[in-house]
Backbone as CSV, one residue per row, in Angstrom:
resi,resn,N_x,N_y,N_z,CA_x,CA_y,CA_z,C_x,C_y,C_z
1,UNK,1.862,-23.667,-10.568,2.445,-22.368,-10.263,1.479,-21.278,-10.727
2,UNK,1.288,-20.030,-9.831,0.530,-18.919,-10.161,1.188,-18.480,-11.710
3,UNK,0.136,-17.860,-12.212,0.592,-16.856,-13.267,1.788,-15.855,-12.848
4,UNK,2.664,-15.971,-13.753,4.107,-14.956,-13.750,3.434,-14.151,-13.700
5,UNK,2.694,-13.376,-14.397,2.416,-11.729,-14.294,1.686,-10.889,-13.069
6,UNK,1.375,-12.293,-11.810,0.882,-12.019,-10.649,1.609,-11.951,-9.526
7,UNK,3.439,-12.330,-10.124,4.281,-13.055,-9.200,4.981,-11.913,-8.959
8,UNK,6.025,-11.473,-7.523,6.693,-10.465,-7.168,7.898,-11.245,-8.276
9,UNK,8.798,-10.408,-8.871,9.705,-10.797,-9.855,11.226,-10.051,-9.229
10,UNK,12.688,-10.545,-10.034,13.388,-9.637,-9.174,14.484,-10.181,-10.763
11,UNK,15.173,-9.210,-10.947,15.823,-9.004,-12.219,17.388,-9.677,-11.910
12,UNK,17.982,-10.509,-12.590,19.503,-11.102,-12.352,19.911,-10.698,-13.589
13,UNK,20.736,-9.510,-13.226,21.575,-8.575,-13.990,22.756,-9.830,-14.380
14,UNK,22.871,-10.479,-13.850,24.281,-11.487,-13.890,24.186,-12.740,-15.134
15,UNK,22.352,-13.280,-14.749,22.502,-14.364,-15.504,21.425,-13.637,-16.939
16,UNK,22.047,-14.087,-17.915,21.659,-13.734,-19.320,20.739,-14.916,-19.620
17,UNK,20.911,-15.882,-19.901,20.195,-17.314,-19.671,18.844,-16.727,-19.372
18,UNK,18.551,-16.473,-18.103,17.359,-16.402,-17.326,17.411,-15.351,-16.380
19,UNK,17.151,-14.403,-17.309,17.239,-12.994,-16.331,16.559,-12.851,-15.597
20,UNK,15.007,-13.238,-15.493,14.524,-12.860,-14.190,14.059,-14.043,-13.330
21,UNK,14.295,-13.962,-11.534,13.748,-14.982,-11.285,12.514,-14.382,-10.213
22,UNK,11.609,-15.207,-10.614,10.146,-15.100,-10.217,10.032,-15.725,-8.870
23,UNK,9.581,-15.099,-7.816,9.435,-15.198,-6.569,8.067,-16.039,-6.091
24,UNK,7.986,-17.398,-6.287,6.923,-17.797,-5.593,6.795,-18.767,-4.470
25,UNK,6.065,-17.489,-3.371,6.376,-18.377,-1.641,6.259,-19.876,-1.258
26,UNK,5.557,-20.633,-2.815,5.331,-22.259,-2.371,6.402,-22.501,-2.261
27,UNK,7.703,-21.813,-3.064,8.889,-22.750,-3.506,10.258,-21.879,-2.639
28,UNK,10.238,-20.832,-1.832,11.091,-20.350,-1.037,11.165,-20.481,0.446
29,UNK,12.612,-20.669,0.193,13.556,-21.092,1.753,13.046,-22.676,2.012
30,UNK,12.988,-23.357,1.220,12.423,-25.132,1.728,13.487,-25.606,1.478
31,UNK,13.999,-26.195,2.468,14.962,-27.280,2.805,14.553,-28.191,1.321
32,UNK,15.142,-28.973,0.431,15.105,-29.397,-0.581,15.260,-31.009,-0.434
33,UNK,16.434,-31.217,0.416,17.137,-32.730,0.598,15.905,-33.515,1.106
34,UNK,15.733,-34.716,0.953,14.768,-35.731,2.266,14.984,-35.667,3.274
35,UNK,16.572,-35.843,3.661,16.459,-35.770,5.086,16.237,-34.596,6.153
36,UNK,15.952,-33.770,5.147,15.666,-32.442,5.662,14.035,-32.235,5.522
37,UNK,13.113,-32.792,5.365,11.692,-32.810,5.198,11.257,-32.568,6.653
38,UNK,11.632,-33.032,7.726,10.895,-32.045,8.696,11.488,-30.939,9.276
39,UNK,12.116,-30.007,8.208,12.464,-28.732,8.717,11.769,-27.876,7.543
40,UNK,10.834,-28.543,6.541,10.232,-28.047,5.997,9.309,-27.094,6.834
41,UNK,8.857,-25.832,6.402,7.746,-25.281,6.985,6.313,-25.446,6.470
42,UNK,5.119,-25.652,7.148,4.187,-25.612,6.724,3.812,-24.609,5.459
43,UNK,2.968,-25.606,4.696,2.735,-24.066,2.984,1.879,-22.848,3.680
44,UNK,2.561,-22.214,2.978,1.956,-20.852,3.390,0.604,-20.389,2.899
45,UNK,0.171,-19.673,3.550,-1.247,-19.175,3.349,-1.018,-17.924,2.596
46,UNK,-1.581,-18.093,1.207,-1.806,-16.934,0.374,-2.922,-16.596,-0.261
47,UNK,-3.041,-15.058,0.375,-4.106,-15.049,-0.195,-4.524,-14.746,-1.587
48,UNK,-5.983,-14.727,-1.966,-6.538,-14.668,-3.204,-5.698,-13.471,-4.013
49,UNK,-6.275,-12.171,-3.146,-6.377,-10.857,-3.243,-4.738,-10.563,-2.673
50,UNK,-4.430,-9.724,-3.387,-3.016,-8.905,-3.090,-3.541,-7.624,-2.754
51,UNK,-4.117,-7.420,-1.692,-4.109,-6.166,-1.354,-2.790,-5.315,-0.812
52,UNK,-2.796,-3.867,-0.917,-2.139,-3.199,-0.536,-2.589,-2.058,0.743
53,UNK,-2.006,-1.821,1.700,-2.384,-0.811,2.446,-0.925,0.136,3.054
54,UNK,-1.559,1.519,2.925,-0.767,2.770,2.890,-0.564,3.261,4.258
55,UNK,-0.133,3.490,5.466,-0.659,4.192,6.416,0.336,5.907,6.520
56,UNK,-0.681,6.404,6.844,0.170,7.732,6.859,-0.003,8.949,7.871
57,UNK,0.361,9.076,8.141,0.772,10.369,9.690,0.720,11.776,8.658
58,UNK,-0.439,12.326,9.419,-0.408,13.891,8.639,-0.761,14.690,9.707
59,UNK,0.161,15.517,10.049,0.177,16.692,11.026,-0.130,18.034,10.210
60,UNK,-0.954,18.658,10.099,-1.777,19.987,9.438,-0.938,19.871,7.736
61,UNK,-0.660,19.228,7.389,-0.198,19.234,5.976,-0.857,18.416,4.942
62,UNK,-2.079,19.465,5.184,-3.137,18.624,4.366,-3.252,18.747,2.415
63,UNK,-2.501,19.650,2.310,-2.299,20.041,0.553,-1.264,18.688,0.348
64,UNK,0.092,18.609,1.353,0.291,17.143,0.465,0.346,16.121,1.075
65,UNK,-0.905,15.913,2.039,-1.606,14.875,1.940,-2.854,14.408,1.018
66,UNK,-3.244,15.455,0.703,-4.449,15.146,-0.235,-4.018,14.842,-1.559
67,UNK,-2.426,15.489,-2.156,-1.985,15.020,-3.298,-1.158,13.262,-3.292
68,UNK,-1.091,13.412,-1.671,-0.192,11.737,-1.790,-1.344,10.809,-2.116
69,UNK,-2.881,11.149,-1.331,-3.622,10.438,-2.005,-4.173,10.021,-3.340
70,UNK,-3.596,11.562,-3.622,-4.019,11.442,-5.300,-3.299,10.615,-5.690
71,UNK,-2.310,10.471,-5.501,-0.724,10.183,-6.337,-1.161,8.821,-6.297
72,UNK,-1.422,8.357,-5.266,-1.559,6.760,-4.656,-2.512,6.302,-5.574
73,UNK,-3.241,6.860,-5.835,-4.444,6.038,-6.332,-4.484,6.288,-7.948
74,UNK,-3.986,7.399,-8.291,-3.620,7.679,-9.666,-2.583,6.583,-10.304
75,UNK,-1.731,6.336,-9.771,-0.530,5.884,-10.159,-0.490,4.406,-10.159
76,UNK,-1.410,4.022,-9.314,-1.658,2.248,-9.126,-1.984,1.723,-10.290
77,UNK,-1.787,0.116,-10.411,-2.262,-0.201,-11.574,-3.121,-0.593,-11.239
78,UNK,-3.676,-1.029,-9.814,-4.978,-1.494,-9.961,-5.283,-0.957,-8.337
79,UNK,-5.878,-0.053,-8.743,-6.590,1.021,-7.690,-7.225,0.815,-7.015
80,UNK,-7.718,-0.174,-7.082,-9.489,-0.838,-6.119,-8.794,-1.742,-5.117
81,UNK,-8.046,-2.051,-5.196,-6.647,-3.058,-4.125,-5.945,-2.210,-3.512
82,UNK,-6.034,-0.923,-4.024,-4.976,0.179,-2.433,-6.542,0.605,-1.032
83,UNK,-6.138,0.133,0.189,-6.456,1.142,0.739,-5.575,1.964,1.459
84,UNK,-6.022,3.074,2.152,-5.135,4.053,2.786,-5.802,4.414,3.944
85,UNK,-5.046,4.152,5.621,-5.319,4.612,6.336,-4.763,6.121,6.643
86,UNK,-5.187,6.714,7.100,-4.440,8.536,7.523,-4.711,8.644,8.993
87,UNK,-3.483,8.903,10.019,-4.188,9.499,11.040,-3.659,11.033,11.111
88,UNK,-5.117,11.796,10.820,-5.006,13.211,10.173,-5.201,14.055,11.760
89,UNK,-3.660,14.663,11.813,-4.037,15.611,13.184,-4.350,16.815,12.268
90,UNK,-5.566,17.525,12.493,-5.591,19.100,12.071,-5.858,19.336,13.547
91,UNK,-6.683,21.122,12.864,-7.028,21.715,14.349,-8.150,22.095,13.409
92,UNK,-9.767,22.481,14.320,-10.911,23.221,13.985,-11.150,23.782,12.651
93,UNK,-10.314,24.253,12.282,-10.638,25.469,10.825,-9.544,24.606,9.582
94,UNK,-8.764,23.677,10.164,-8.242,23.372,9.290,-8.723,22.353,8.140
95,UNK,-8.876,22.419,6.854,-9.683,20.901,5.952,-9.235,20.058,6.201
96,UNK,-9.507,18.944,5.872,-9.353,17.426,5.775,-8.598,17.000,4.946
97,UNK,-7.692,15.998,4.751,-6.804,15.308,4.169,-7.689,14.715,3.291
98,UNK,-8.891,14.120,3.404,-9.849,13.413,2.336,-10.395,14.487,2.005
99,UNK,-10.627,15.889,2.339,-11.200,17.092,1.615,-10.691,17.143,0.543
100,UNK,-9.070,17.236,0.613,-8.523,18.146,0.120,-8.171,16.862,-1.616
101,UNK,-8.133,15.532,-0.834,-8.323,14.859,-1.884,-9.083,14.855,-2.949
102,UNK,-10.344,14.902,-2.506,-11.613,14.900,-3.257,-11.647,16.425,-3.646
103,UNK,-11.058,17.520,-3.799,-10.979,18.329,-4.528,-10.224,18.145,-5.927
104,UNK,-9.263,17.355,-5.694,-7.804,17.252,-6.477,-8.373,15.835,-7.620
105,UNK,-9.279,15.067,-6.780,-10.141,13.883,-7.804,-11.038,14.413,-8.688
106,UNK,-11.984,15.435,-7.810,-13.156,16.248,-8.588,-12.555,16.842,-10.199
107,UNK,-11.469,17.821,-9.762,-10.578,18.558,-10.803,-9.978,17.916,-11.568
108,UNK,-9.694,16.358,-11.402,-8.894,15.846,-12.588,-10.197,15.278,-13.504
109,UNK,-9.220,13.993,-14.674,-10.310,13.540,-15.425,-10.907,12.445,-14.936
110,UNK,-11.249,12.104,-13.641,-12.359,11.613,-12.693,-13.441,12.114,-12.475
111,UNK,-13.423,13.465,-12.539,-14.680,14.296,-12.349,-15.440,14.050,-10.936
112,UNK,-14.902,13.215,-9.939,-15.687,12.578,-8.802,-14.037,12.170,-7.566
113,UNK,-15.041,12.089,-7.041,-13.915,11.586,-5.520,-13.994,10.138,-5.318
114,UNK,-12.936,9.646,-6.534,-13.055,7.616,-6.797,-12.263,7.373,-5.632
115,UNK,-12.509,6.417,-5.704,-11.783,5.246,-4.217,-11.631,6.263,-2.672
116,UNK,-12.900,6.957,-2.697,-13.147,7.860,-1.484,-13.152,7.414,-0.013
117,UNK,-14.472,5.874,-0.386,-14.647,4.637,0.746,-13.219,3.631,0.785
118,UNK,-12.348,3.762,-0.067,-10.758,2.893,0.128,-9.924,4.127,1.439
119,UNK,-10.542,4.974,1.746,-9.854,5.550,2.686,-10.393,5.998,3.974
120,UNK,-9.640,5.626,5.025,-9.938,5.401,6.250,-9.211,6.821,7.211
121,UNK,-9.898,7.339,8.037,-9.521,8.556,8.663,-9.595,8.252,9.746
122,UNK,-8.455,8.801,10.910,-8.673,8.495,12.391,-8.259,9.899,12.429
123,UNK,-9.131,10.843,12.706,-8.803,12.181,13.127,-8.587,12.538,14.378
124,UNK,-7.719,13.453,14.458,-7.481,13.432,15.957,-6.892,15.236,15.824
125,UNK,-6.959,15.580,17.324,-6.881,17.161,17.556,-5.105,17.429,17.700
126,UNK,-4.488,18.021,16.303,-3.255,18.502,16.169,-2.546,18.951,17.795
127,UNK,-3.286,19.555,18.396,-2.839,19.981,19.787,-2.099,19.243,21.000
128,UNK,-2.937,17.843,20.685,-2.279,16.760,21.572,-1.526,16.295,21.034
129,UNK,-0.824,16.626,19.643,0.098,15.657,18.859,1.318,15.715,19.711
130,UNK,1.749,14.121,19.535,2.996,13.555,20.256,4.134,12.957,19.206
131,UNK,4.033,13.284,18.149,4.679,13.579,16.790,4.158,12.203,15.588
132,UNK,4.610,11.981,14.341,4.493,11.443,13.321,4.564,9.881,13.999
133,UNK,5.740,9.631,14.465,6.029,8.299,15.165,4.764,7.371,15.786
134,UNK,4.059,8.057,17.071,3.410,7.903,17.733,1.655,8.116,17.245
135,UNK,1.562,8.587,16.289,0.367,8.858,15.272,0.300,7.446,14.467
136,UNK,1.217,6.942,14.150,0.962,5.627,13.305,0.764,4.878,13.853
C-alpha cells in the first residue's frame, strides 16, 4: 500500500475506532467474493505524479485573475504540481492575466514571477466572446 500521507483520505465522523478511512484505488469497488473474480476490473493505472490542473475562463477581469493565480500557487502545498490553463479574453489595451500575476508574485516575498512556465495562456479577442461556458 502507498504511503497514507499520499492517499486521498475521508473522515468517519461515526466510527471512533477508526476515524479515517484512506482511499486507495487498488482496493475500491472490487467485487471481493471468488465467484465474482471476473467482474473484477482491471488495476488501475496510477500515476507516479499527482498532478493538478486549474482551467479558467477570464473575460477582461484580469485583477482577479491574476490574484486567483496568486492564490493558487500561494496556497498549494506543493506548487510545482499545479498547472493552470487560462483562456484570457481581453481586448488591445487591456493587461494580461499572467501580467497581472507576475506583478502580485514580484510584490510579494517571491520577489520574482515563480511557477510563471506552470501557466498556460490561450488568448483570445474579448469581442468574439461567446461567454465563460464556451471559453473553457
Amino acid at each position: 500500500m502507498p504511503d497514507k500521507d499520499k492517499l486521498q483520505r475521508i473522515h468517519q465522523n461515526w466510527n471512533k475506532t477508526v476515524p479515517w478511512a484512506y482511499l486507495d484505488p487498488v482496493h475500491q469497488n472490487i467485487p471481493l467474493a471468488a465467484r465474482d473474480a471476473h467482474l473484477r476490473p482491471p488495476p488501475p493505472r496510477i500515476s507516479k505524479g499527482h498532478d493538478i490542473f486549474i482551467g479558467i475562463s477570464n473575460y477582461r477581469d484580469i485583477r482577479r485573475c491574476g490574484f486567483t493565480l496568486f492564490t493558487a500557487f500561494s496556497r498549494a502545498k506543493h506548487p510545482e504540481r499545479v498547472t493552470i490553463g487560462v483562456v484570457d479574453q481581453t481586448q488591445d489595451d487591456d493587461t494580461t492575466c499572467l501580467d497581472e500575476y507576475c506583478k502580485l508574485a514580484e510584490a510579494s516575498d517571491w520577489n520574482e514571477c515563480k511557477f510563471k512556465s506552470q501557466v498556460r495562456i490561450d488568448a483570445r479577442d474579448s469581442r468574439a466572446s461567446k461567454g465563460p461556458t464556451l471559453a473553457r
